[in-house]
N, C-alpha and C positions, 0 to 999 in steps of 0.2 A: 245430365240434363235431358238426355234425348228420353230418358226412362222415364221422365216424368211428363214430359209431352206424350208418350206412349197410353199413360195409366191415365191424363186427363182424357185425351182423342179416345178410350176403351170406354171409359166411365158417362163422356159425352154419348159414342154409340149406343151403348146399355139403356143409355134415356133415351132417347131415342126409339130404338126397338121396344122397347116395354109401353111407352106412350101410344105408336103405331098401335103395338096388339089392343090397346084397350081401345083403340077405335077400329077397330077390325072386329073386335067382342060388338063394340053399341051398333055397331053395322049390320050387324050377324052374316060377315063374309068367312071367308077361309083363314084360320088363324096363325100365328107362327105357335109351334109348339115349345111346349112346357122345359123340354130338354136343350133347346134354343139358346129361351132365355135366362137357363138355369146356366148352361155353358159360359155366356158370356160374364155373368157373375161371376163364377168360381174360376174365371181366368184376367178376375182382375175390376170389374165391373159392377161391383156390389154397391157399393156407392150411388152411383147412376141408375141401378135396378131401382133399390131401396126408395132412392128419392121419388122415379117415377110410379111405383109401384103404389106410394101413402099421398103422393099429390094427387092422383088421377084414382085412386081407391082402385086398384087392379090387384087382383090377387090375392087381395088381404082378409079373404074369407075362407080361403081355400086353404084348411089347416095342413092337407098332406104337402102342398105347394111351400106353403111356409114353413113346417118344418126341416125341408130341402133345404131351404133358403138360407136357414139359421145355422145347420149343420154347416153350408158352407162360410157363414159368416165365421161360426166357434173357432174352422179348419185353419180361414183366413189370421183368427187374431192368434192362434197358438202358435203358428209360423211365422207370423211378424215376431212374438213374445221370444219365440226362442232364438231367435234371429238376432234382436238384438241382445238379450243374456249371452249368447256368447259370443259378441262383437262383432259380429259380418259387417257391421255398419259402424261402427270402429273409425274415423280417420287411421289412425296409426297400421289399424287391421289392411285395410287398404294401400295403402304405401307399402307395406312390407310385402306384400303378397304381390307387387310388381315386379 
């Protein structure tokens, strides 16, 4: 349970930061960088990028940005795909491995 309090409070910050930046962009102040908020995706947060990224139109023209973005999406679902193909997420897998 705590892991999933974890991934929403990640997902929530990600909105959060990606929101900021795009009013830091309409501001035209000092911005958070691109590897920022690329980090916090690929550790969890791509959800919460994603959302605030196509709410608030941030980013979404900048094709080198979003090919990053995607690559980390692809990395995200091949890791979950394989994860469960071979049972890490398993009940039974779980139990036994205590």
């Amino acid at each position: 349970m705590t892991l999933l309090y974890c991934f929403f409070t990640l997902n929530i910050l990600s909105f959060i930061i990606t929101a900021y930046d795009k009013r830091l962009a309409v501001t035209h102040k000092k911005r958070i960088s691109e590897e920022t908020l690329l980090s916090f995706a690929a550790i969890g947060g791509t959800i919460g990028s994603a959302l605030a990224m196509y709410l608030f139109k941030h980013k979404t023209s900048k094709k080198y940005y979003l090919f990053k973005f995607y690559r980390i999406v692809f990395i995200q679902i091949v890791i979950a795909t394989g994860l469960f193909y071979f049972g890490f997420f398993d009940e039974n897998y779980i139990i036994k491995s205590k």
